[in-house]
C-alpha positions in Angstrom: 60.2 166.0 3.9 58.6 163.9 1.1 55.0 164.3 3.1 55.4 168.0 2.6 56.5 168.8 6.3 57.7 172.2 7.1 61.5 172.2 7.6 60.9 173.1 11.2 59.0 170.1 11.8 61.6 167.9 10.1 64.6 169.7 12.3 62.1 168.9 15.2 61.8 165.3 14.7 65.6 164.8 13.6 66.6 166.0 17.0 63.8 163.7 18.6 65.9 160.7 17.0 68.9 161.9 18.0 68.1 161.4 21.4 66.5 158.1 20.9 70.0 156.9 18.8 72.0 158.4 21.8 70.3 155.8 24.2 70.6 152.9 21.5 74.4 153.6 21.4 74.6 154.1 25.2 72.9 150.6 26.3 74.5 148.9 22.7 71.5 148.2 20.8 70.6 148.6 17.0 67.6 150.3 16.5 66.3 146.9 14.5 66.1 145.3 18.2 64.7 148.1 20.4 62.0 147.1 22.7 59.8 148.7 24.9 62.4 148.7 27.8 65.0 150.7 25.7 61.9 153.5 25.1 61.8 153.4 29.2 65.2 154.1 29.5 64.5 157.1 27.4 61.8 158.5 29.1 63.8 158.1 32.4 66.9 159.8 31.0 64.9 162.7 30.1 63.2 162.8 33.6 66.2 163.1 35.3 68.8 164.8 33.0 69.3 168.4 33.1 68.4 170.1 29.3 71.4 172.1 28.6 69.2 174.7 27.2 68.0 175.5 30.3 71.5 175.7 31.3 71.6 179.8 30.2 71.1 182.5 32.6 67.6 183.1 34.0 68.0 186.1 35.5 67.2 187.2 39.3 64.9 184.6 39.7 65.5 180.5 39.9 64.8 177.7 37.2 60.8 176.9 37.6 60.1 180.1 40.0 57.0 182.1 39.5 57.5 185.5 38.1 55.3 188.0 40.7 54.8 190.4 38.4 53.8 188.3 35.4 52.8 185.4 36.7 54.7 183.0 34.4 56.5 180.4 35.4 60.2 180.4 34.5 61.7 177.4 32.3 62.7 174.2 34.7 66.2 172.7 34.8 65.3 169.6 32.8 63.1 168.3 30.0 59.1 169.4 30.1 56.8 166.7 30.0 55.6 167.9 26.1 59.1 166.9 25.3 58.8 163.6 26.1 55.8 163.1 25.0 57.0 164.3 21.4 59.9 162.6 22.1 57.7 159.3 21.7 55.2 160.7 18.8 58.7 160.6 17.0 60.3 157.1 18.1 56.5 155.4 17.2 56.3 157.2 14.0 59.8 156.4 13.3 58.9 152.7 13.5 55.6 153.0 12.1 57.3 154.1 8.5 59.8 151.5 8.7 57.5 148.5 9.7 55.5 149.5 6.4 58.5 148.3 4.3 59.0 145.7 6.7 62.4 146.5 8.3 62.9 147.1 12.4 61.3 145.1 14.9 57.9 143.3 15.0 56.3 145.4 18.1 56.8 149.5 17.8 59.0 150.2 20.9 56.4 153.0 22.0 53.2 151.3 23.3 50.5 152.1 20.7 47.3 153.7 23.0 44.2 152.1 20.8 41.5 153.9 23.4 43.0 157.1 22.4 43.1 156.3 18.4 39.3 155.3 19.0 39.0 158.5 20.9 40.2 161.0 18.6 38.8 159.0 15.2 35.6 160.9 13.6 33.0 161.3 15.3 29.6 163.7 14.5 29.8 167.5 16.0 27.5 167.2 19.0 29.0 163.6 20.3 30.8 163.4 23.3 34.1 162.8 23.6 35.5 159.8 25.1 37.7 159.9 27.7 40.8 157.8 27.4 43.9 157.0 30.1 47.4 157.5 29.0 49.2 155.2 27.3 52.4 153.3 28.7 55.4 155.5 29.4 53.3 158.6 28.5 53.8 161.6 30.6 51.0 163.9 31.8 51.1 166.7 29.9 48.5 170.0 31.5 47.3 171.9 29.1 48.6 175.2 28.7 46.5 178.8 29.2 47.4 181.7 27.1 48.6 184.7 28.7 48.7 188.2 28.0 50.7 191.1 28.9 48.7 193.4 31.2 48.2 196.9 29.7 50.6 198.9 32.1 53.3 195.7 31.8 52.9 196.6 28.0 53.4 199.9 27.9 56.7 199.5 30.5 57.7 196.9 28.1 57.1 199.2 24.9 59.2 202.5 26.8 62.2 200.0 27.1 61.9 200.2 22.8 64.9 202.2 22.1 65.2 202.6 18.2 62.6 203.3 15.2 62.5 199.5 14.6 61.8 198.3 17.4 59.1 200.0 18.4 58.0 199.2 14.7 58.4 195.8 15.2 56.6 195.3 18.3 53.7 197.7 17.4 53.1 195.4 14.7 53.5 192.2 16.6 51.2 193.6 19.3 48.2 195.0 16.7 48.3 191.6 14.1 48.6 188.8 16.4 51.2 187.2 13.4 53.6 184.8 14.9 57.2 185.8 15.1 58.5 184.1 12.1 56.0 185.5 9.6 56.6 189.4 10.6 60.2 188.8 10.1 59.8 187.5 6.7 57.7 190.8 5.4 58.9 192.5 2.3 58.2 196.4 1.3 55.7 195.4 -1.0 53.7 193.5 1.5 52.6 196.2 3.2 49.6 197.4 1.6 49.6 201.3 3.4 46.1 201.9 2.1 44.2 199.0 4.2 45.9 198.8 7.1 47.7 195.1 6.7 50.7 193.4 5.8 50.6 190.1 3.5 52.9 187.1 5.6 53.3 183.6 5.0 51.2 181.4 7.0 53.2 178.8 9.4 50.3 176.2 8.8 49.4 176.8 5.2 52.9 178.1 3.8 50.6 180.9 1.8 50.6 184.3 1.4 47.9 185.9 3.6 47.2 188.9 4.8 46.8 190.6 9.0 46.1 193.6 9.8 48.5 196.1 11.9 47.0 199.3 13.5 47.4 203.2 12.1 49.8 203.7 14.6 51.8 200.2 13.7 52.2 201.7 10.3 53.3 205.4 11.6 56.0 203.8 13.1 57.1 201.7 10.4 56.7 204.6 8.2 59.4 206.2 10.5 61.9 203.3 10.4 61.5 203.1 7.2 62.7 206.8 6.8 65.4 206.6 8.8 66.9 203.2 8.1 66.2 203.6 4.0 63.8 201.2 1.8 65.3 197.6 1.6 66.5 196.5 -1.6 64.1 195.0 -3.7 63.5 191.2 -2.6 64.7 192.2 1.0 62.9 192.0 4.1 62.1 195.3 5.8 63.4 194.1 8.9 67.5 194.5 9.1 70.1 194.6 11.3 71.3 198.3 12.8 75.2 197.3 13.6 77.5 195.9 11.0 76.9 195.2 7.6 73.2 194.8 6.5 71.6 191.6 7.2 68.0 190.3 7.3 66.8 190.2 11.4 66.5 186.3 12.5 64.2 185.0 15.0 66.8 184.9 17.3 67.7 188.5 17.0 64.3 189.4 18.0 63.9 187.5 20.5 67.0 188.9 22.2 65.7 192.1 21.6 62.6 191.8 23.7 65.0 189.4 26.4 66.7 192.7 27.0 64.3 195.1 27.3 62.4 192.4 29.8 65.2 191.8 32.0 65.7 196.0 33.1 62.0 195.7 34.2 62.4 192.4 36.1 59.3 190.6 33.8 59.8 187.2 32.0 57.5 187.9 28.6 58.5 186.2 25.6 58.4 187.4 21.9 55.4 184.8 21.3 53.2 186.5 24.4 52.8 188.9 22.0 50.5 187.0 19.7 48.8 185.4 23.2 48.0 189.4 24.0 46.7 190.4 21.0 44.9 187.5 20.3 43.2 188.4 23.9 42.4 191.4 23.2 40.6 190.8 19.9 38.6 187.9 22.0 37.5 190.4 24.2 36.6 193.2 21.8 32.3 192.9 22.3 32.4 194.4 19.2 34.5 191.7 17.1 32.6 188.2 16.7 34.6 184.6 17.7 34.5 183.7 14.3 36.0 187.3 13.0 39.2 186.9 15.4 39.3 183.1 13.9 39.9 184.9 10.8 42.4 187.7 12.1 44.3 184.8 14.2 43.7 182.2 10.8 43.5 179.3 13.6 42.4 176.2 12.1 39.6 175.5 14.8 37.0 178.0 16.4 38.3 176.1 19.9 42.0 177.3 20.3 40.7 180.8 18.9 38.0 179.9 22.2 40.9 179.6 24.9 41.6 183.5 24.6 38.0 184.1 25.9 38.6 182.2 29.6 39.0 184.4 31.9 42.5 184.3 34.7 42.9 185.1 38.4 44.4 188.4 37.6 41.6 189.5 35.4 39.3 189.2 38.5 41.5 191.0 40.9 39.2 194.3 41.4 35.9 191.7 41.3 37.5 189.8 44.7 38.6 193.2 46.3 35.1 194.0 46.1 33.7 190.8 47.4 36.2 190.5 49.8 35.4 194.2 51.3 31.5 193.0 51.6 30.7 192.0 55.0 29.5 188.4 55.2 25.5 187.8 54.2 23.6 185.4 56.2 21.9 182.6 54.1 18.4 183.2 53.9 16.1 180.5 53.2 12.3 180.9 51.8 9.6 179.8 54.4 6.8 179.1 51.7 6.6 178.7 48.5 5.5 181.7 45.8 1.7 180.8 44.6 3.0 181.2 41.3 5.6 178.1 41.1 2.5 176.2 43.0 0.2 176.8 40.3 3.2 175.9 37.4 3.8 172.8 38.9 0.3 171.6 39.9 -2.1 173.7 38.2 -4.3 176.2 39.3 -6.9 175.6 42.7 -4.3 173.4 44.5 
């Protein structure tokens, strides 16, 4: 908190030690004289335990299934292997702060990886990389593709929108790529009618900034608006519909969009949203990489660069066609063309 963390990274990290303290308490160990072999029980609990918030209903189809019609992959039973890689981030950083002042034990629990520290120092724009292995206990963690909703998907997803605000809501989620948490948090005088965008506060930055939503975004907030009644002043323009007034949480939306997901048999989340429109602005030809940084305000040009790669079900009419081709015999050339004989050895050869 003093380093200026967000509260959600703070709640994050707190429940990372909670875990570790659990396992301290379970084997009977302070934390002053953990070892590496009390940070292996850890990472063995949490390959083997079952997450008990994966313990809520999935629906028709099994813990870690793949989804037909999207695609996605459904949450597994236990612990993902980017938890327990965090799991450790916190533990070593835990240890790190406190061997500063010179309290807990001499050796961090969590094996320090020096080749990846080299790796990931400073190095000039156009150097390679290194590669690195993984450090001890550290799981393999794939990295992650974005997905996004497939138009027809969409537009089932967007007829299951039963009220004025949510179809409000979700136009404005799917036409300003904003994450879920800074929609939610919009007031009546952030919307700025005139140019097409509403002012949020960043997630990384904490400031004011604004994203654009679409014409038709704004028709239907115009309508919500109208029939729900302007919030009072300081409110947020999302609210409740049943009960007495209250601002719309993260969770609340979330459920809203679990719903309407569930009648159509997909597995979407509220944070696909951003993943869509942030693909669909990568694949405008007529909007730059560097303008969708901006619309996105991503910190690197790379992770605005994973919307632009391109997924099995983006080639499907591409293999149907290649598929329906009959077989072409390889062909090889019997002699080469004067031309590429003159390039390479000059002219009379």
């Amino acid at each position: 908190m003093l380093s200026d963390a967000s509260p959600l990274t703070c709640r994050s990290y707190a429940y990372g030690l909670l875990r570790w303290f659990r396992v301290l308490w379970a084997v009977d160990t302070g934390w002053e004289q953990a070892t590496e072999a009390e940070a292996a029980v850890l990472v063995g609990w949490l390959r083997s335990a079952g997450n008990p918030q994966r313990q809520r209903r999935q629906g028709e189809y099994a813990a870690g299934a793949v989804n037909p019609k999207t695609g996605k992959q459904t949450l597994r039973p236990g612990y993902s292997q980017a938890t327990i890689a965090h799991n450790l981030t916190v533990i070593h950083g835990f240890y790190a702060f406190h061997g500063h002042y010179g309290r807990g034990p001499a050796i961090n629990p969590v094996p320090e990886n020096r080749a990846r520290r080299a790796s990931l120092a400073h190095q000039a724009p156009d150097d390679v990389r290194a590669q690195f292995r993984r450090g001890r206990l550290r799981p393999k963690v794939p990295a992650r593709q974005p997905r996004a909703i497939p138009d027809q998907q969409w537009n089932d997803l967007f007829g299951q929108m039963r009220c004025a605000r949510d179809r409000a809501l979700f136009s404005c989620y799917i036409t300003s790529g904003a994450r879920a948490t800074e929609l939610l948090g919009v007031q009546l005088g952030d919307v700025d009618w005139t140019k097409g965008q509403v002012w949020v506060i960043s997630k990384g930055t904490r400031e004011r900034q604004p994203v654009p939503v679409s014409p038709e975004a704004l028709a239907y907030l115009a309508t919500y608006l109208e029939d729900a009644g302007l919030p009072d002043p300081g409110g947020v323009i999302w609210r409740t519909r049943r009960g007495e007034s209250r601002p719309l949480t993260y969770w609340a939306a979330r459920r809203i969009i679990q719903r309407a997901v569930e009648k159509i048999g997909l597995n979407w989340t509220l944070h696909d949203l951003r993943h869509t429109a942030a693909t669909r602005l990568a694949r405008d030809p007529n909007l730059t990489l560097v303008e969708v940084q901006s619309i996105l305000r991503h910190a690197h040009i790379t992770t605005t660069a994973l919307y632009t790669t391109v997924g099995l079900d983006d080639l499907i009419d591409k293999l149907a066609e290649h598929y329906s081709r009959p077989p072409q015999p390889t062909e090889w050339t019997q002699k080469y063309a004067m031309d590429d004989i003159e390039a390479v050895f000059g002219a009379g050869k």
